[in-house]
C-alpha positions as a printed Julia matrix, in Angstrom:
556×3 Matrix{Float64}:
  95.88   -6.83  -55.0
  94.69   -8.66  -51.96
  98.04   -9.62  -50.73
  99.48   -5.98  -51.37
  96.81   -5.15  -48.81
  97.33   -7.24  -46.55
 101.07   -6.06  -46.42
  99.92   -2.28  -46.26
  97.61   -3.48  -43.49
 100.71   -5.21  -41.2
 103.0    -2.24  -42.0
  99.75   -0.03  -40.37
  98.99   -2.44  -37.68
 102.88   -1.87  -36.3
 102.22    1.8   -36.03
  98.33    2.52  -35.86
  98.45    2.32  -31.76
 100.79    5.49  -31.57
  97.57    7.34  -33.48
  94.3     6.0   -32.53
  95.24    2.38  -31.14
  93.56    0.95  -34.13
  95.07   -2.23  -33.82
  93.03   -5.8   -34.15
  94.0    -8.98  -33.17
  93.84  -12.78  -33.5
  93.07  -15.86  -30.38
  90.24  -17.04  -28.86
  87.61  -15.54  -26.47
  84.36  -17.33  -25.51
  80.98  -15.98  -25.26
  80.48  -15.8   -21.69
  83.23  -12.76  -22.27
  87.01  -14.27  -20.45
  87.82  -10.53  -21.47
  88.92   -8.61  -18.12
  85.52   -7.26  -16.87
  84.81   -3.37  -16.64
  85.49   -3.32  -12.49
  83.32    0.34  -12.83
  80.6    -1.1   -15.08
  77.19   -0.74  -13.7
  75.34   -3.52  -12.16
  73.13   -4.03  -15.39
  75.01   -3.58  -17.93
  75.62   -7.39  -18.77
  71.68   -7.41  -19.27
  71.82   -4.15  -21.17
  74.53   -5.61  -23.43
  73.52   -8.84  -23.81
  70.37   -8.19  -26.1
  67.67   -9.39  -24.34
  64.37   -9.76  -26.29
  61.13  -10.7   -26.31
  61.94  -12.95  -29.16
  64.71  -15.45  -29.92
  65.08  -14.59  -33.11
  68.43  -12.08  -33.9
  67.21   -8.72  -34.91
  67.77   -7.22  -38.11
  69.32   -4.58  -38.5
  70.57   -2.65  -41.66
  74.09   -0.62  -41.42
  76.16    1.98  -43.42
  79.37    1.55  -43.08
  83.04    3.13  -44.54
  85.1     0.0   -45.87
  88.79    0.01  -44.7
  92.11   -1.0   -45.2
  91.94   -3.13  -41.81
  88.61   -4.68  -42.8
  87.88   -6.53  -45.88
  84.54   -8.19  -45.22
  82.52   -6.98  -42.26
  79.6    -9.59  -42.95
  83.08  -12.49  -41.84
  84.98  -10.22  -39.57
  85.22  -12.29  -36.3
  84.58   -9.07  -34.0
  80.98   -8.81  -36.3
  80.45  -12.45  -35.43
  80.79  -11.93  -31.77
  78.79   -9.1   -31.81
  75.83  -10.93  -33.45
  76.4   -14.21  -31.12
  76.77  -11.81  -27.8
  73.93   -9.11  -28.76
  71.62  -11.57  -30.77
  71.29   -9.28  -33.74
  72.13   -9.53  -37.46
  73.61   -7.37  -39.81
  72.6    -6.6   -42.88
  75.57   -4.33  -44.16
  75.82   -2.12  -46.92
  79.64   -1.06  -47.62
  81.19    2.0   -49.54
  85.02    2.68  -50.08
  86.06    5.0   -47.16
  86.83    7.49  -49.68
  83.98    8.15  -51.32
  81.73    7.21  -47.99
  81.17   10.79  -47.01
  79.53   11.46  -50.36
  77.61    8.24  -50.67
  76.34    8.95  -46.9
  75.13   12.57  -48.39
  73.45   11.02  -51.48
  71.54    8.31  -49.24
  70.16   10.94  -47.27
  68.55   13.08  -49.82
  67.25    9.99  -51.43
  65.08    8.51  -48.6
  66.62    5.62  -48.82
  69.15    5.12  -46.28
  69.86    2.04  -43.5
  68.67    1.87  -39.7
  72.13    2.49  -38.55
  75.43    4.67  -39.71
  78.98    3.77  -38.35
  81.28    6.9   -38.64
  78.93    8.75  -39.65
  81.35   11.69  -39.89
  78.14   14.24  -39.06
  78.86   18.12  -38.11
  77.31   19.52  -35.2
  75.29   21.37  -37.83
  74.23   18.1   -39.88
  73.22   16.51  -36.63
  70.95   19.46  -35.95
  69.43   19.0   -39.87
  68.6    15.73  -39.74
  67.38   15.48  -36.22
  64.96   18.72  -37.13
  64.08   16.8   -40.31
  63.24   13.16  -38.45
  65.41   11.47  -40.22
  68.06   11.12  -36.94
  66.62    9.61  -33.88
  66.44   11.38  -30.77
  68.61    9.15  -28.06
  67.84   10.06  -25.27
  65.28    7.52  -24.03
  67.12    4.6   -25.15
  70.26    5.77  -23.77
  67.91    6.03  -20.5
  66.29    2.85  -20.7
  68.97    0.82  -22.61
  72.68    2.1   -22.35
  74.16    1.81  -18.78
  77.41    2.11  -19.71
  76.95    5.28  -22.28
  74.94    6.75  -19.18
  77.98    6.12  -16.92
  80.41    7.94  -19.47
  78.14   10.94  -19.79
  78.77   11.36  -16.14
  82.43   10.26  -15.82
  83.56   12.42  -18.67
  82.8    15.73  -18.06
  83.01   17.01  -21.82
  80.77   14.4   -23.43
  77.93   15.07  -22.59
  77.86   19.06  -23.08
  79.58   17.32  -26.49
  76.27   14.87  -27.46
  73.54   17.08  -26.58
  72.19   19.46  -29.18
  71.13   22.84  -27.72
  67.35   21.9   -27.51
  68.55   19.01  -25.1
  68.27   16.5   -27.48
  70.88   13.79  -28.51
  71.37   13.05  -32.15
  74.34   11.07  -32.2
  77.08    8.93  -30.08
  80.36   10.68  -31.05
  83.77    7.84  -30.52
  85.42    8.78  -27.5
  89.32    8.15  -27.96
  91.1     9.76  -25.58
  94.91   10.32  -26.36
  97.36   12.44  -23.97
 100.07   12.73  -27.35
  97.24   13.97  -29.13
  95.74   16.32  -26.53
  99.57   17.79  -27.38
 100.25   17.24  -30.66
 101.87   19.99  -31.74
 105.65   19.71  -30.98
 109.17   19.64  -31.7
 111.87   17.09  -31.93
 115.77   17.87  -32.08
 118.47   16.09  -32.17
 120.1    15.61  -28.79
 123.14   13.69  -29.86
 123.99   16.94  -31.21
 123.37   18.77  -28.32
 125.56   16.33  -26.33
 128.28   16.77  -28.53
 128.12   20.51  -28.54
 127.3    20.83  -25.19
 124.07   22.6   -25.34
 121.36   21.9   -23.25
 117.67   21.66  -24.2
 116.66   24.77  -25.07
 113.72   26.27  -22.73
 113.51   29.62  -23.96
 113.25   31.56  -28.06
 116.46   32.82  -27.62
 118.13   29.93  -26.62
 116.02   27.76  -29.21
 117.91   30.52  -31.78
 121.64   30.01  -30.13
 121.24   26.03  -30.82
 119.68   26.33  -34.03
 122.61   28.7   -35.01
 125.31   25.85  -33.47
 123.65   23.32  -35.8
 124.25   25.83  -38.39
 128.07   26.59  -38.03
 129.65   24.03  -35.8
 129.11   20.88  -37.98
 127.71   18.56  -35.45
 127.63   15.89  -37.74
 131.27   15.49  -37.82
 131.17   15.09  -41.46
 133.48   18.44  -42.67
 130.65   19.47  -44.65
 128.15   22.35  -44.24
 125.21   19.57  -44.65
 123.39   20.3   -41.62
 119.59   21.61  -41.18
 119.18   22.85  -38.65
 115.09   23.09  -38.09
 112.91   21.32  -41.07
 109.5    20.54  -41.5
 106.61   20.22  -44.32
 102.78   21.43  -43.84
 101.22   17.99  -44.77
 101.39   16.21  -41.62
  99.94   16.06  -38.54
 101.32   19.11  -36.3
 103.7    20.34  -38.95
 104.69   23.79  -40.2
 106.63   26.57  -38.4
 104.0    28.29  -36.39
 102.07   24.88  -34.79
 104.93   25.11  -32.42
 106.77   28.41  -32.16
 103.93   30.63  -32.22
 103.18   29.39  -29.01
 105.63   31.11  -27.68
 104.0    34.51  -28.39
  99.94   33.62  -28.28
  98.35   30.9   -28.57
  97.9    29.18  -32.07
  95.25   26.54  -33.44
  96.23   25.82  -36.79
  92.87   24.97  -37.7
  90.49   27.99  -36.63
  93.16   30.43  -35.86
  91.31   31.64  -32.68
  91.8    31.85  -29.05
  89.98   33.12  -26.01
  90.91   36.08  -24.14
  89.42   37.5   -21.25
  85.96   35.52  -22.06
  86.3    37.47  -25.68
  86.69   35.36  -28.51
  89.67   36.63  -31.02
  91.49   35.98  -34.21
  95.12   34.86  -32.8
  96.62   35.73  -36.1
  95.2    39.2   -36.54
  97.2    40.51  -32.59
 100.11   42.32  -32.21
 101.6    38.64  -30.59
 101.15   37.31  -34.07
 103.5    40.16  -35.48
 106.04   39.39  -32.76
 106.39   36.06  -33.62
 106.66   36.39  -37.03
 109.2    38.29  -36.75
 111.29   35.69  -34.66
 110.44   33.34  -37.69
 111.56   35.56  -40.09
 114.83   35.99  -38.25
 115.67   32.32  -38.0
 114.83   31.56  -41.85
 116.89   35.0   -42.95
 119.88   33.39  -40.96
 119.77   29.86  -42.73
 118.12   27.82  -39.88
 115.05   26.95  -41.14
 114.91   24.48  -43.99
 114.55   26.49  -47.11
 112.31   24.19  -48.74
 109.54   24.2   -45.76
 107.24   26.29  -46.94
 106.91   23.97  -50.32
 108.08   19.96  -49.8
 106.16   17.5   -48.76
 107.15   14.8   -46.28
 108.79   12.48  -48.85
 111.55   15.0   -48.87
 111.67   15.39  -45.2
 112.01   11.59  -44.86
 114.91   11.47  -47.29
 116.54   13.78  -45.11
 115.89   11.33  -42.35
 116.96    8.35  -44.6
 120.49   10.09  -45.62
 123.34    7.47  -44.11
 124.84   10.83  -42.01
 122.23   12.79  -39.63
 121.25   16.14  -41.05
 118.74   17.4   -39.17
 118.78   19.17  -36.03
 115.12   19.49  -35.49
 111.53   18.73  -37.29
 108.72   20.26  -36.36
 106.35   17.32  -36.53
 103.65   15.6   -33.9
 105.72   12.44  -34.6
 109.28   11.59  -34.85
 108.03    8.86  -37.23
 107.08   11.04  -39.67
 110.28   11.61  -40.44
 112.36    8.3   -39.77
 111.41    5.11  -38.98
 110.89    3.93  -34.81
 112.39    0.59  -34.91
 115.87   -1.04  -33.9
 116.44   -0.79  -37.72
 116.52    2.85  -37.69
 118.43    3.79  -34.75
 118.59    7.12  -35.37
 115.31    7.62  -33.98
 116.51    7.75  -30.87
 119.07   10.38  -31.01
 115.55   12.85  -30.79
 113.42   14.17  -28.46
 110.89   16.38  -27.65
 111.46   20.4   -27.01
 109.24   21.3   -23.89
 107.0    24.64  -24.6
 109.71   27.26  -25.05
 108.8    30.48  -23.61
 108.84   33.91  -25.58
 110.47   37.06  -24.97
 107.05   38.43  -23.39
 106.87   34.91  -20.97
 104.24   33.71  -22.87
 104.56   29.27  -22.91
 101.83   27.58  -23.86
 101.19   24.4   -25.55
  98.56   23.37  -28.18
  95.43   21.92  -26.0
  92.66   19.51  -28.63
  90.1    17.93  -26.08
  86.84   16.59  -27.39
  84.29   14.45  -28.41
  83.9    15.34  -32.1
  81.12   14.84  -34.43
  78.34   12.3   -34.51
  79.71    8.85  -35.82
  76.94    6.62  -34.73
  73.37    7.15  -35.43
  69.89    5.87  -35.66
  67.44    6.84  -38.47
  64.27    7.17  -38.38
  64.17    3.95  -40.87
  64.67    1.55  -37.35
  61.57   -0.2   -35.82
  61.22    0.26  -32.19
  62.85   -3.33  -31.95
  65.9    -2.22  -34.38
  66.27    1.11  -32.29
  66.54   -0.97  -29.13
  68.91   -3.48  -30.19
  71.7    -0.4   -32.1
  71.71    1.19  -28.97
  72.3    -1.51  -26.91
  75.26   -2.63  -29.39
  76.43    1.08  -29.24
  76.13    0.41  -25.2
  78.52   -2.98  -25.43
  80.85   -0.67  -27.23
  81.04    1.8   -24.9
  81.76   -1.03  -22.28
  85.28   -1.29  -21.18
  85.09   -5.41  -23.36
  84.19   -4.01  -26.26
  86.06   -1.29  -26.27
  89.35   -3.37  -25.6
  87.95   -5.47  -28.72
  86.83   -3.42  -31.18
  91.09   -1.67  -31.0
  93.02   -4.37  -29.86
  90.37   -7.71  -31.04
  90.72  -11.0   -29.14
  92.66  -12.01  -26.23
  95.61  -13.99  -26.67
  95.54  -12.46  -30.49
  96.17   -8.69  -29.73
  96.14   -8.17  -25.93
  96.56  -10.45  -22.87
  96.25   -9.95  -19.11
  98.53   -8.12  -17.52
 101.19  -10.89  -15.1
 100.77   -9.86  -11.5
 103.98   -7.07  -10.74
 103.76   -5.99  -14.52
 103.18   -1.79  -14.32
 101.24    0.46  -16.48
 102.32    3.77  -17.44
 101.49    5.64  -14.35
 103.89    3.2   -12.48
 100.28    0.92  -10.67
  99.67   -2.88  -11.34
  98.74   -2.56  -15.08
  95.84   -4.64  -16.44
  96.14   -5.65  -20.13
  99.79   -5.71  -22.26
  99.52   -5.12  -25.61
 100.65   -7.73  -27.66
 100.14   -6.96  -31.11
 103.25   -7.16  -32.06
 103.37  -10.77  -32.39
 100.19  -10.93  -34.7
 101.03  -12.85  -37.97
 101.78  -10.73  -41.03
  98.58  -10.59  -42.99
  96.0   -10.71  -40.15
  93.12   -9.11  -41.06
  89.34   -9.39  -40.26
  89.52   -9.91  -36.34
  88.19   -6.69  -35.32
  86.23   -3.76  -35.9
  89.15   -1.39  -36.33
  87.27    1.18  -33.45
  84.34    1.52  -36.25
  80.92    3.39  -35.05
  81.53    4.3   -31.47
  83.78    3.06  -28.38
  84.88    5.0   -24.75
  88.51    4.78  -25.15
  89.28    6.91  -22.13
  93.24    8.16  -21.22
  92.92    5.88  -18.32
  92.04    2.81  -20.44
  95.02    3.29  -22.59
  97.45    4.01  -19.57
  96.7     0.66  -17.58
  98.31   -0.81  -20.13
 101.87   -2.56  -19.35
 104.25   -0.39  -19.88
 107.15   -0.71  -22.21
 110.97   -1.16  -20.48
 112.51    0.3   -23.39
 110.31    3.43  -24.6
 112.89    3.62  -27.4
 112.65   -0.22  -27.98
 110.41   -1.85  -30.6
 106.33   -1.46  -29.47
 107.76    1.56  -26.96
 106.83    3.9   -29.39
 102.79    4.77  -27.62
 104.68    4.85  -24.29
 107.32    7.17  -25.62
 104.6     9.35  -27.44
 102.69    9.51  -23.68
 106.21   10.68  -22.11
 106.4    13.18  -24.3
 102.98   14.2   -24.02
 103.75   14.42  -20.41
 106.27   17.27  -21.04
 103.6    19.48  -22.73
 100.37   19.15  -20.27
 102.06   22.14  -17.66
 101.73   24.55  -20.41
  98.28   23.73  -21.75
  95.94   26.44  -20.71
  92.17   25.03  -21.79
  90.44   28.72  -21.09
  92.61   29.99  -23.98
  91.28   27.4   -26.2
  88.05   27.91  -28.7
  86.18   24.23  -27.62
  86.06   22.05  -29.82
  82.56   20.56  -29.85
  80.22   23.75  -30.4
  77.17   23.5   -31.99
  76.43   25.78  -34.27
  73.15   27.03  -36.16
  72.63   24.96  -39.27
  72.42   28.54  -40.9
  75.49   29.4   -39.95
  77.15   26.2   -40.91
  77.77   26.94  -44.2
  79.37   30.57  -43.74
  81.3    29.18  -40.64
  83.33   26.16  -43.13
  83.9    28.89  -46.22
  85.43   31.5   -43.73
  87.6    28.95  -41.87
  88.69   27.36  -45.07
  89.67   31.19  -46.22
  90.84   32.24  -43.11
  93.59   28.98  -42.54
  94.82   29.67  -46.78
  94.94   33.44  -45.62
  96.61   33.48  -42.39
  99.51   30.27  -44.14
 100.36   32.45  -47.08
 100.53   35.35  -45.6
 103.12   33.7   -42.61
 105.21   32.29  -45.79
 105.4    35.45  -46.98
 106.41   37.41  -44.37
 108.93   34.75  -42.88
 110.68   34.76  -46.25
 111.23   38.12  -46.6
 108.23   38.76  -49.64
 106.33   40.88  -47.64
 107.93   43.53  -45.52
 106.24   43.18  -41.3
 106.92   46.5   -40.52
 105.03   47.86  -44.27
 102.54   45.33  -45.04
 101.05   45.05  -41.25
  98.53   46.7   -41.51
  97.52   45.65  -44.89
  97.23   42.32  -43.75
  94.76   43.26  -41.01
  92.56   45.14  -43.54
  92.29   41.9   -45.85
  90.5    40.18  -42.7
  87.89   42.79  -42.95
  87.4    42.05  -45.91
  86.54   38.27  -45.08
  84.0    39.07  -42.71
  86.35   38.51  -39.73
  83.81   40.39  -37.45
  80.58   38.78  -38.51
  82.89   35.42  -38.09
  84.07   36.23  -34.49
  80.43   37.52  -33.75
  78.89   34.12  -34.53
  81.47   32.05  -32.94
  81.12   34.27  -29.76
  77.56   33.46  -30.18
  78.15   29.51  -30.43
  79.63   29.35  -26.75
  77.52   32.16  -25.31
  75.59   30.23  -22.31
């Protein structure tokens, strides 16, 4: 079992940068830190970080945290040893399975009996608001203000964190883990096939109409070569990240999040699928799957079928509506066909609408301090949360040691905005099997867009380890058409009262709004007959009591 994880664990290392950077690594660092320093860390910070005390004795201190595939014992993981050496603490862990943390986390709550400290912590807006009423989460905002330069620094660098960490009665409950990710910011997108188009001699679609002419030249003009009617033109499943037929295309008529299904207009907060925009683009939906260029099976595979479409020895697929390309073929040299796709810039709709999915935020609480911690325990988790948020341990806790998963940039080596980078990633040369070297970005980090783009930058984007850099390139083509005012924010606190009716009515709303789409793109309900029918089953969810209390969430 142990060496079947490690192999899972190399196969994720080779690809866990493109999502999160969650990569660890293996070499040598001393304690006095040969890490690049933090050239906009404050003057203090070393002191702050270092773990000063009265005593010279390591302090204590008793964590909760998720066990993962990248970490098999946190009490040996090197990064844990550093941090004990550097910070002069020790941990006492307690470790659940990551996927039954969540409920384990809930149960040692209501018991009483919970640690000092919780790593992803996972905690809603609303739970943070709980169990900071309730005492049992400490407020932060004196240590933060005594104790965490370089947390203090981000609040004011980043201009959504703070707004992010602070509870409405000004109080902080939680760190959240910044991790900044242009692709992600974008994530909803579409790849096609531009071998195909060069063969045809199309050009990249920029519009719904012409996105519909090159669909239907997939269709009928075998691209492939292959004398056989094989080809799909547009294919996707709704189990991955960004996929589905509306993440995309509906942004092309108003703007969709797949996840709440609202969107700001005019300062008014309104269901997106519920407007006459919604309609429109349905119908262009419906029109492309009636024709044969949407993948008949969309609405029902999973991605196992769409990667054995990408697996077949011919190419079949014109385009996948995916966040990744990887999720449907492999991104290495032994899978060239990777590289016959890219990415379909916002297309814009008949009305001139082009807008492209916009996620920004700080997210829930993932490290907190109970009300179990001595004043000496407090001090020393925030400072450790501090040494995180510090450029070092931020480069350690994704990539681990240098020499082992990062080195300094060579003078004349450029990042991805074309300046003398700082740190190349190197973790592609870690030894199959490496495991235990870092922290995996566990608890709390500032992993800021800048961070990740001074980073050398690959020659070959479509080379093995160019896969980030291609991801950011793409990216690239999506942030024109991101409008943030039409976006509900992300990190809203919300009444713990209201928590409860708020996650029933989104789960019902997002299984409401997806069956209904399938159904009217295939043809089993009628647009033009069943409108309005559709709009009356929203009242009956409590749309406007919903829309009332979200209005209410971001009133100032």
């Amino acid at each position: 079992m142990k060496t079947n994880m490690r192999s899972i664990a190399s196969l994720i290392l080779a690809a866990a940068f493109a999502l999160s950077a969650c990569s660890n690594g293996n070499g040598g660092v001393d304690d006095a830190g040969s890490q690049q320093p933090n050239e906009t860390q404050p003057s203090n910070a070393a002191e702050a970080s270092n773990g000063t005390q009265a005593s010279s004795e390591p302090v204590t201190v008793t964590v909760f945290a998720p066990q993962t595939e990248g970490i098999q014992k946190l009490d040996e993981n090197r990064f844990s040893k550093h941090l004990e050496e550097r910070l002069n603490i020790k941990f006492d862990w307690e470790i659940t399975p990551y996927n039954v943390f969540g409920d384990k986390k809930m149960l040692l709550l209501a018991s009483g009996d919970y640690p000092s400290v919780i790593l992803d912590a996972g905690m809603s807006k609303a739970d943070l608001i709980k169990y900071g009423k309730q005492g049992v989460l400490l407020p932060l905002n004196d240590l933060i203000d005594r104790y965490a330069p370089n947390i203090k620094q981000a609040m004011e660098e980043i201009d959504y964190l703070k707004p992010a960490m602070t509870a409405p009665d000004g109080i902080i409950y939680a760190l959240p883990k910044v991790n900044e990710c242009k692709h992600c910011t974008f994530g909803h997108r579409m790849w096609i096939n531009t071998a195909w188009l060069e063969k045809l001699g199309l050009a990249m679609p920029t519009t719904t109409d012409e996105f519909y002419e090159v669909l239907k030249a997939f269709k009928e003009q075998d691209p492939n070569g292959n004398g056989q009617p094989d080809e799909i033109p547009l294919t996707t499943s709704y189990d991955m990240w960004g996929g589905g037929l509306t993440p995309f295309l509906m942004n092309a008529f108003i703007y969709e999040d797949p996840a709440t299904r609202l969107s700001i207009r005019d300062g008014e907060v309104i269901m997106s699928a519920a407007q006459p925009e919604w309609k429109e683009g349905l119908a262009y939906l419906r029109k492309l799957y009636s024709e044969g260029l949407v993948d008949q099976g969309a609405f029902t595979q999973n991605n196992d079928a769409v990667r054995q479409l990408g697996a077949k020895p011919e190419p079949v697929v014109g385009a996948v509506s995916y966040a990744l390309i990887s999720s449907m073929i492999g991104v290495n040299d032994e899978t060239p066909l990777h590289k016959d796709y890219d990415v379909v810039p916002p297309l814009k709709g008949p009305a001139g609408v082009q807008l492209s999915y916009y996620d920004v935020g700080a997210g829930g609480g993932q490290f907190v301090i109970t009300n179990k911690a001595t004043e000496e325990q407090q001090i020393a988790a925030i400072r450790l949360a501090d040494y995180l948020f510090s450029e070092e341990g931020t480069l350690m806790t994704t990539w681990g040691f240098e020499e082992g998963g990062w080195i300094k940039a060579k003078e004349g080596s450029l990042d991805y905005n074309g300046n003398q980078a700082k740190y190349e990633d190197i973790t592609k040369n870690r030894p199959q099997g490496t495991l235990d070297e870092t922290w995996w970005q566990l608890g709390t980090m500032k992993m800021t867009n800048a961070m990740r783009e001074s980073f050398v930058a690959p020659e070959d984007p479509l080379g093995n380890g160019g896969y980030e850099y291609r991801l950011w390139l793409a990216a690239k083509k999506y942030e024109p058409y991101a409008k943030p005012e039409v976006v509900y924010p992300k990190d809203v606190f919300y009444d713990p009262d209201d928590a409860t009716f708020i996650a029933q009515i989104q789960k019902s709303i997002q299984d409401y709004v997806n069956t209904n789409a399938a159904q009217f793109i295939t043809g089993n309900r009628d647009l033009e007959k069943d409108w309005e029918s559709y709009l009356e089953g929203f009242q009956g969810m409590k749309l406007d009591q919903y829309l009332e209390v979200m209005q209410s969430a971001i009133a100032e």
